[in-house]
C-alpha positions in Angstrom: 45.5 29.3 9.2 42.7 29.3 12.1 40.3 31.0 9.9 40.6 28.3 7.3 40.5 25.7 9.9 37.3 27.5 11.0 35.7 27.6 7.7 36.5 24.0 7.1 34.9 22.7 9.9 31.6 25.4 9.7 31.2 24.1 5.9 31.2 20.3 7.4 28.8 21.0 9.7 26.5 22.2 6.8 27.3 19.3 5.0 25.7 17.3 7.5 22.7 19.2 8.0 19.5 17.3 7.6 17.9 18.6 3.9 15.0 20.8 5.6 12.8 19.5 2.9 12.4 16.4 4.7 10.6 14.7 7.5 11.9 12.1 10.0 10.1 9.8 11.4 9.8 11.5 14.6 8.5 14.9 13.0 5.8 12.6 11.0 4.6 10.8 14.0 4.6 13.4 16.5 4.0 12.6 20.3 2.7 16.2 20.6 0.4 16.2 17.3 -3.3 15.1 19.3 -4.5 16.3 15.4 -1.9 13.3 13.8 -1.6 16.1 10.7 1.6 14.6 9.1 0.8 11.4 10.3 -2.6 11.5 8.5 -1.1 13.0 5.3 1.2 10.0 5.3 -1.9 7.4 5.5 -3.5 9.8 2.9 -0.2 9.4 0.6 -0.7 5.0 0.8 -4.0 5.2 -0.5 -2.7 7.0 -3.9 -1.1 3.3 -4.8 -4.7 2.0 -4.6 -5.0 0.7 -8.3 -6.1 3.4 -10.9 -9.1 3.8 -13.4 -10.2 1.5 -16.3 -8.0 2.6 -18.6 -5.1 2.4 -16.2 -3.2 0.3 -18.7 -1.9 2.3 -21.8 -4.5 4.8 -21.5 -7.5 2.8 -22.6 -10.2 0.8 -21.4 -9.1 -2.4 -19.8 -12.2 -4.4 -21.7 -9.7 -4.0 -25.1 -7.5 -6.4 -23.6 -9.9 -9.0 -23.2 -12.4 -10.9 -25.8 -15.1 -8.2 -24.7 -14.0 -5.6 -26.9 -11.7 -4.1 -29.3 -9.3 -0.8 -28.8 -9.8 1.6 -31.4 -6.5 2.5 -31.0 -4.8 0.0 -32.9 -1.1 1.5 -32.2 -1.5 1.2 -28.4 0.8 -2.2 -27.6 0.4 -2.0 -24.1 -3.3 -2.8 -24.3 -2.5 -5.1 -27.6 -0.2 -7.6 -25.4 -2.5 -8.2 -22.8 -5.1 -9.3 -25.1 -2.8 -11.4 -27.3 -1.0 -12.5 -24.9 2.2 -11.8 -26.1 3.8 -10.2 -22.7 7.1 -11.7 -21.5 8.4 -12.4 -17.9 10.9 -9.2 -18.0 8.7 -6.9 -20.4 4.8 -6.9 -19.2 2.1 -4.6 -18.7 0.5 -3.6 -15.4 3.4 -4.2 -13.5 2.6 -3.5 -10.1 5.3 -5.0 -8.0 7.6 -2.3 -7.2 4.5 0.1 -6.7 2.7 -2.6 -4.2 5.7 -3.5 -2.2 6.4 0.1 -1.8 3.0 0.5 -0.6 3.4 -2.5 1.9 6.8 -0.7 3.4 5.0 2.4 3.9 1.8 0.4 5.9 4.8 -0.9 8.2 5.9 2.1 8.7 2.7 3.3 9.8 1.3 0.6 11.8 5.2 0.6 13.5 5.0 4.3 14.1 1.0 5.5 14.7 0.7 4.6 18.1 3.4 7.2 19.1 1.0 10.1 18.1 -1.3 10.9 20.5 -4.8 11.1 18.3 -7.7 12.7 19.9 -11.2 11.5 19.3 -13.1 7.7 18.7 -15.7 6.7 16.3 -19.1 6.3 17.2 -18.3 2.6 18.6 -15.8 3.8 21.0 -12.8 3.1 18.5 -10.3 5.5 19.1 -9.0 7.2 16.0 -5.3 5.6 16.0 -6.5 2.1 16.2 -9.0 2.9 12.9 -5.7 4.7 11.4 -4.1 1.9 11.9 -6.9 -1.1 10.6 -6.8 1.5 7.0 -3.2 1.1 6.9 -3.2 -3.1 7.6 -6.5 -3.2 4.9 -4.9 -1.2 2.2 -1.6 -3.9 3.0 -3.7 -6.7 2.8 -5.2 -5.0 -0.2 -2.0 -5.1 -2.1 -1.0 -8.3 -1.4 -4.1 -9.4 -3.2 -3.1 -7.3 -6.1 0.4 -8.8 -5.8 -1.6 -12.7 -5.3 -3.6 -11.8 -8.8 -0.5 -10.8 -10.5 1.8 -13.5 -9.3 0.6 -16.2 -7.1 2.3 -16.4 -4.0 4.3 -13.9 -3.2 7.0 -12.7 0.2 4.6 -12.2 3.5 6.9 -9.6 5.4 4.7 -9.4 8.6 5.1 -6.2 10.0 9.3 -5.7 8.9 10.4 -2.6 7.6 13.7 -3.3 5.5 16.4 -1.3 5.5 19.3 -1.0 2.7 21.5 -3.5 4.6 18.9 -5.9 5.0 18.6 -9.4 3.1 15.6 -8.8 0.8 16.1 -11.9 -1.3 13.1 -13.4 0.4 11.4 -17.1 -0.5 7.7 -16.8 -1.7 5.4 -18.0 0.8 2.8 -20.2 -1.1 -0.8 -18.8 -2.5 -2.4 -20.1 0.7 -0.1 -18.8 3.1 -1.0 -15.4 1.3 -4.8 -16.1 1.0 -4.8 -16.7 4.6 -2.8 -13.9 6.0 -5.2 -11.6 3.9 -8.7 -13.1 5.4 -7.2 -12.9 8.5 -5.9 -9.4 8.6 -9.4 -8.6 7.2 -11.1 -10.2 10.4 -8.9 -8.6 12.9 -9.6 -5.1 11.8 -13.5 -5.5 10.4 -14.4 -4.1 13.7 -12.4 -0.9 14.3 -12.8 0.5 10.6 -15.6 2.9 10.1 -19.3 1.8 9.1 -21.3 3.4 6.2 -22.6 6.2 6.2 -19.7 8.2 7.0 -19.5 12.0 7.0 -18.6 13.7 3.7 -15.1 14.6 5.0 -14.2 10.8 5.4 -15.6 10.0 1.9 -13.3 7.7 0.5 -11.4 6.4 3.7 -12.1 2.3 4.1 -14.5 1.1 6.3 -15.9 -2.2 7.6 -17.7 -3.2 3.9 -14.2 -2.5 2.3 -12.8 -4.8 4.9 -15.8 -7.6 4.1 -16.0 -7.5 0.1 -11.7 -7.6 0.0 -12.3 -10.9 1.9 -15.0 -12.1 -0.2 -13.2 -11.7 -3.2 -10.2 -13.2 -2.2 -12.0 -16.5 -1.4 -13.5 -16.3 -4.6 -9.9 -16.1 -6.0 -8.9 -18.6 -3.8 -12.0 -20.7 -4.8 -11.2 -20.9 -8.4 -9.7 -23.9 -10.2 -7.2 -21.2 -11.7 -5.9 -20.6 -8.5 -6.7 -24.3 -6.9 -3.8 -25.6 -5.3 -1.4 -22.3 -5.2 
């Protein structure tokens, strides 16, 4: 009878057992790592929601779904409903909200989280590297929210919240110009800590103060357009 009891309670305790194929938090955002490895790879993994290629929709070239030119491809539908117009509200291509929210969440989590890692070194400007970290994370954010804007007018602001599975996510839209200010406005407050062109060949890529300038630009073009007048 005790060895059973003992084997119980041993396979318990493996039952618990954190899967070791997973990071916490706390092993991401290390208060040793000076280098910020994990913590860099995680930045690394929210740029791969930037949007794709031209021909991110249906393999071909996004033109085909406009009055600029026609897909060769006549049995690709994805490309066909965007340029007849025939997509629905449940059923429509280039649907980026799940994939842009999730990207949001994981800036959160950064921006929440980088300032525990103790990151060595500063850009030319004296910018130390965990305050440019953290301006790419809030630019590719304020990035997706544009995407989102584009998509859907105005959409949930979450600030700086990180949801968790108890949490009440059925959240009111904030209007287009709540959302086309938040955007200019995260873009000025980090324009000054992101890197300036040229940057060296291993930071090829990574945002820096132009990215920060043309994302503004373009949203008060947006903004600026009588499609978009008025929210």
């Amino acid at each position: 009878m005790l060895g059973l009891v003992s084997l119980i309670f041993s396979c318990k305790s493996d039952l618990e057992t954190e899967p070791i194929e997973l990071q916490t938090l706390d092993q991401v955002f290390n208060n040793k790592d000076s280098a910020g490895l994990n913590a860099e790879r995680f930045l690394i993994d929210i740029y791969t929601r930037l949007p794709r290629t031209l021909n991110r929709v249906g393999d071909d070239y996004l033109d085909a779904a406009t009055d600029d030119a026609i897909s060769s491809n006549t049995a690709n539908v994805s490309v066909q409903q965007l340029a007849l117009g025939t997509n629905t509200s449940d059923n429509y291509q280039d649907n980026q909200w799940a994939n842009y929210y999730t990207g949001i969440r994981q800036a959160n989590i950064f921006v929440n989280n980088i300032d525990k890692v103790p990151l060595k070194g500063k850009l030319a400007n004296g910018t130390g590297y965990n305050a440019v970290w953290k301006s790419e994370a809030r630019f590719l954010r304020a990035l997706f929210y544009f995407e989102l804007v584009k998509r859907h007018a105005g959409v949930p602001l979450l600030g700086d919240k990180v949801f968790q599975l108890g949490d009440d996510v059925e959240l009111p839209r904030n209007s287009f110009e709540e959302c086309v200010n938040y955007i200019v406005s995260e873009c000025d407050a980090i324009k000054g800590l992101l890197r300036v062109e040229p940057v060296a060949d291993s930071d090829l890529g990574r945002i820096t103060r132009g990215a920060a300038y043309a994302l503004k630009a373009r949203v008060l073009l947006y903004a600026a357009s009588p499609l978009f007048n008025g929210g």
